[in-house]
N, C-alpha and C positions, 0 to 999 in steps of 0.2 A: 591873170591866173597863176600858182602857184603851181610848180611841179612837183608830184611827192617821189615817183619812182620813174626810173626812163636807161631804158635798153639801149644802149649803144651797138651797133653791130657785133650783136653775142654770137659768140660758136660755143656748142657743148661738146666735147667728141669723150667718149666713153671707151675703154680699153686699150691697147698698146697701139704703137705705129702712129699716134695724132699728129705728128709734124706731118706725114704723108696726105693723112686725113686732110689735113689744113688747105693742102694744096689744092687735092683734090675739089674741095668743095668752095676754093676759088674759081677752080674752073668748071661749076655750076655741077658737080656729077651730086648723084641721086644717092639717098639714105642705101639702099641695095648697093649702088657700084663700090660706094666707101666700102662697107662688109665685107664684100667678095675680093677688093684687092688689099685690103689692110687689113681685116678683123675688126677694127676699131665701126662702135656704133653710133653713128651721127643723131645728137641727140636734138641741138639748134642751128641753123646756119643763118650767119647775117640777120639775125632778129635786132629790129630798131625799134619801140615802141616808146611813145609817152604818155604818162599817168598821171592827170592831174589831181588835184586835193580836192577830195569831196567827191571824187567820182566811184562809181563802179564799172570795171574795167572787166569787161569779160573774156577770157581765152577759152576758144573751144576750139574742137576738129574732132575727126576719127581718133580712136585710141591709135596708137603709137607717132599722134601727130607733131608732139614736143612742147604740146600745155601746160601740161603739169612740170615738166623738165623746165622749163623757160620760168613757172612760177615760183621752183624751189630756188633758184639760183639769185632771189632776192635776197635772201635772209644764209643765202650759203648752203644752204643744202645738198644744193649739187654744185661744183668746183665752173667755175667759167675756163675756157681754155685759150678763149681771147676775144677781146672786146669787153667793156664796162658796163655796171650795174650800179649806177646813185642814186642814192637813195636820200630824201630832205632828213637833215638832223638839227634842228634847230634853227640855226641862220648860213647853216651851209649844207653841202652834197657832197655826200660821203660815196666815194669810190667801194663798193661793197669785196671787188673784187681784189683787192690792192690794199683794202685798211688791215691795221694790224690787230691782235687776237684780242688785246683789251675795247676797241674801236668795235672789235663786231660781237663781243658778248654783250656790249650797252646797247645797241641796237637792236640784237636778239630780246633782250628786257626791257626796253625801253620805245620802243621805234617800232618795231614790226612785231606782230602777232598770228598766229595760225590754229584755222580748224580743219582739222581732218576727215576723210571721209567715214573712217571706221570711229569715232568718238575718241578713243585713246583715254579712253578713262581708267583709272584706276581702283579697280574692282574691292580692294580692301580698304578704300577711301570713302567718307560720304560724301554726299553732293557739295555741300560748304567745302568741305576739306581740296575736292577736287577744283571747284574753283580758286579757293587760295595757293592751290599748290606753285603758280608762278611766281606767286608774289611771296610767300615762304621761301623758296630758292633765291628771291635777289634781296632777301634780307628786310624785309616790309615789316618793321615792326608789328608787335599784336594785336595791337589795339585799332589802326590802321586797315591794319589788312582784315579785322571782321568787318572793321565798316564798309571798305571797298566791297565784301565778299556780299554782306547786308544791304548792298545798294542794287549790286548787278544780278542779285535772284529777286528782288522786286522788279527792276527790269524786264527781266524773259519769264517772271510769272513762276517763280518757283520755289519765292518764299516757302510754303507751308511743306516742301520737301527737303529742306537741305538738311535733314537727320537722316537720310535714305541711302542706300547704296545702291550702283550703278544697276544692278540684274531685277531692282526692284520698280525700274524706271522703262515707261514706253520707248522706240526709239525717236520717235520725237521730242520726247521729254530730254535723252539722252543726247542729244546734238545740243537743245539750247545750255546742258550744262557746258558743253563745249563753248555754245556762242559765250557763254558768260564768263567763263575762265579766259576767253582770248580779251573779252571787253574789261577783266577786272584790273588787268595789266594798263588799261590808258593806254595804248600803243595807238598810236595814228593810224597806223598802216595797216587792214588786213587781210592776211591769203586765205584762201577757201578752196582748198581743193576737192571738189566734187564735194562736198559738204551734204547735198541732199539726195545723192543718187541709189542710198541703199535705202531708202525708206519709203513708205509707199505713195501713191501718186497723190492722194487728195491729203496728206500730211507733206509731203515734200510741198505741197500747192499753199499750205497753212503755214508753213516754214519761210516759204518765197515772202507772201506778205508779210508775215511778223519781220524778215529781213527790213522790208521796207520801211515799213514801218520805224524800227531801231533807226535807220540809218536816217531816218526825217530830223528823229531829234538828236542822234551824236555826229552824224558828216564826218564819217570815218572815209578812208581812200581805200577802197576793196579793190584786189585783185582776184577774182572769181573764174576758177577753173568748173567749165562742165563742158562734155557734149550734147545737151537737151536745147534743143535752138527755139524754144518756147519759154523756155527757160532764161534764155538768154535775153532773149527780145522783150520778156516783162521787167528782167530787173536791171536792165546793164546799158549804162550812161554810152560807153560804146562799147563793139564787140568789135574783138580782132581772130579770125579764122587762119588758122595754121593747118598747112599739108606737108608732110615729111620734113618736118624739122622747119621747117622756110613758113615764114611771116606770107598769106596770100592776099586780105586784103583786113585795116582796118578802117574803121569808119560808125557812125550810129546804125540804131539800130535800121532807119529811115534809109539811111544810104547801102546797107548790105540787103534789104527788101526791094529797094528801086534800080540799083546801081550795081548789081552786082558784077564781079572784076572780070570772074571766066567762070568756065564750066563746073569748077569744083564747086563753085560759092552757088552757083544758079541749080547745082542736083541740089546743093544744103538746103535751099529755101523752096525746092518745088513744090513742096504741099504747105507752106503754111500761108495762114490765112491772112491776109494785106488787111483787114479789120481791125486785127490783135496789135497792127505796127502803125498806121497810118494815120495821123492827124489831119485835123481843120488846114493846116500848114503847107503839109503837101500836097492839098487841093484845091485850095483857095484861088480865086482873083482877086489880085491887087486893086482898090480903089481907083487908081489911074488908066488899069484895063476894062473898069467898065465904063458903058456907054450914058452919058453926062443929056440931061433933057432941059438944062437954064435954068436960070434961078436958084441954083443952088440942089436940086435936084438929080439923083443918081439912080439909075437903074442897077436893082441887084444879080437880073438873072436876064440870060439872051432873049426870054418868052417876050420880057418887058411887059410883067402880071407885078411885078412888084417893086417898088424907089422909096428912097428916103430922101427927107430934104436934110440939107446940112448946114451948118454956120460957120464960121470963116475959122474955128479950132475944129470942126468935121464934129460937133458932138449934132447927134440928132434933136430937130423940132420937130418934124413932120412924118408919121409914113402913110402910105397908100397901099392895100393891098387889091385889084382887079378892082383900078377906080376908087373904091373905097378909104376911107380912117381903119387906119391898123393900129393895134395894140403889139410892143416888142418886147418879148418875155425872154429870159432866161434859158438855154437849156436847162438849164439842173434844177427847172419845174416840168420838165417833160413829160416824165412817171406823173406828176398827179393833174393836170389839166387835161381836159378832152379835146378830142380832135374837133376843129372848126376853122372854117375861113376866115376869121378877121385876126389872126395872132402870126408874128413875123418873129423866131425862135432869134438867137443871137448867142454868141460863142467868142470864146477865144481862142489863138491861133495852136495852142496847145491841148484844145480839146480833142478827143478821139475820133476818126472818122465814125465809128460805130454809133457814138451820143448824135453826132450829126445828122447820121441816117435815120435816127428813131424822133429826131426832130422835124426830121420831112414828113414823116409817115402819120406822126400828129396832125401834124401843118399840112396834109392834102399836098404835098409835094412841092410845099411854097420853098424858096432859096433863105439860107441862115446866114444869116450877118456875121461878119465878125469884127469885134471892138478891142481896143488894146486896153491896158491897167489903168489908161485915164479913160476910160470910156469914148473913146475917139472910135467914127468908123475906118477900119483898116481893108475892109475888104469884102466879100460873098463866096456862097458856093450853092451852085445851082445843082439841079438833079443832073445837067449832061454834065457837069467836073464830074460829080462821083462815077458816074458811068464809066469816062473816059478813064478815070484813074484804076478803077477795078479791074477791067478789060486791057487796060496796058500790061497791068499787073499780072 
């Protein structure tokens, strides 16, 4: 894997006295102790994070946790005060912190991209205008730059507006001219700081997917500031949780729902729902953990109500379900098949625990197979995994 951005033990310290600051927060003191003996406010301490290509990288915490501070200091916004910020520029990693003023305006245009939470549109602009406005500044010829501008509102669906100006637009509408202005630039790399938190919940919710969505087909490397940990856990390849400046834990979305580091991380997640986060994956039994009946036959569940037989590449010939010939379907024919005993659902390791569950409740509580991208069997999950996984949970 490729790395696009990667934190080196960043410190941010903000106002006078930082060589003090420095020291201080070597020897571990708190965003509070800094202020009260220095004045100086600790913005990052020790933040190491890495960002690979194609992901979405989420930073959340409480407001004044130092996510959005840790996320401007990509692109220079906020000054580092020690420790490195590289960033991929072609065939090498650019020191963000240390390169020189022509090094970071081509990165600025080039490299890295930002949407804001307030739109930052420009009001006596229209929507075309406001999305070429980056590429107007780094000299994007005309011809050029309508076509980038004529690609990226097909994109976010907003062809039939870019004669409109900004007050004339929903705030919905008003962010994607933002997404489209950050995307018209080609930049690899983009920051999203709270991008959808002034808008309302079921358009921030229609925002989340169209994110998705865009990032299916461009595999841009997002760094995504929010505090909504719903938020985080639907779109964010991993999330990294920050409290007073200092990095607390990062990890997926899996491992900050199962594994959380300490008490900060475990109040974050006490009400959300292990459904919304938990795979086939994290419930599964490995083929090897279940109980084997000769001849090539496997049982899928502790009840032993249900086996497949298998072939020496594990692809299925046989299944049985209570004695009987079973038929093995699909999850994602769940929704239109009716509940009955002869059908054994099957998944893969990446399906949702939720799709799982609503395959049992077809299936009379029968155990779902899980197969890999050659159709090999990999594994099961019976009704006591979900149990146990929920209630651990």
């Amino acid at each position: 894997m490729t790395v696009a951005v990667e934190f080196r033990n960043v410190d941010i310290v903000f106002g006078k006295d930082r060589a003090r600051a420095l020291e201080m927060i070597d020897r571990g003191a708190s965003r509070d102790e800094v202020l009260a003996r220095t004045g100086a406010v600790l913005g990052c301490a020790g933040a190491s994070l890495t960002v690979q290509e194609g992901d979405i990288s989420v930073l959340m915490g409480l407001s004044g946790s130092g996510k959005s501070t840790l996320l401007r200091a990509v692109n220079r916004l906020n000054v580092v005060s020690r420790g490195s910020v590289m960033v991929h520029d072609g065939d090498r990693m650019v020191d963000v912190v240390t390169c020189d003023d022509a090094t970071l305006r081509s990165l600025r245009q080039k490299q890295v991209a930002m949407v804001f939470q307030q739109f930052g549109l420009l009001p006596w602009r229209t929507v075309e205008e406001n999305i070429g406005f980056g590429l107007e500044l780094a000299g994007v010829p005309d011809a050029e730059r309508r076509e980038r501008v004529a690609n990226q509102l097909r994109l976010v669906g907003l062809d039939q507006w870019s004669k409109k100006y900004a007050h004339e637009l929903s705030g919905g509408m008003q962010q994607r001219v933002g997404l489209a202005r950050a995307f018209a630039t080609e930049a690899p790399i983009l920051l999203m700081d709270e991008p959808f938190s002034a808008l309302d919940p079921l358009i921030r919710t229609k925002l989340q997917d169209e994110l998705l969505q865009l990032q299916a087909k461009l595999k841009k490397t997002i760094i995504f500031v929010s505090h909504d940990l719903e938020e985080a856990l639907k779109i964010g390849t991993t999330i990294t949780i920050m409290e007073g400046g200092r990095i607390v834990q990062t990890g997926t979305p899996e491992d900050i729902v199962l594994q959380p580091a300490n008490d900060y991380v475990r109040d974050f997640i006490a009400n959300v729902n292990p459904l919304s986060v938990l795979t086939a994956w994290n419930v599964m039994r490995m083929k090897h953990e279940l109980a084997h009946d000769g001849d090539g036959w496997v049982w899928l569940d502790r009840r032993a109500t249900t086996r497949f037989r298998l072939d020496a590449q594990d692809l299925v010939i046989a299944a049985e379900r209570s004695g009987r010939p079973a038929d093995w379907v699909s999850c994602s024919d769940v929704e239109r098949l009716p509940e009955n005993g002869s059908q054994v659902f099957w998944a893969t390791p990446g399906t949702s625990l939720k799709t799982v569950m609503l395959a049992m409740q077809r299936s009379q509580t029968a155990p779902v197979a899980l197969f890999d991208e050659q159709s090999r069997f990999v594994g099961s999950i019976g009704i006591q995994d979900v149990l146990s996984a929920v209630l651990r949970r």
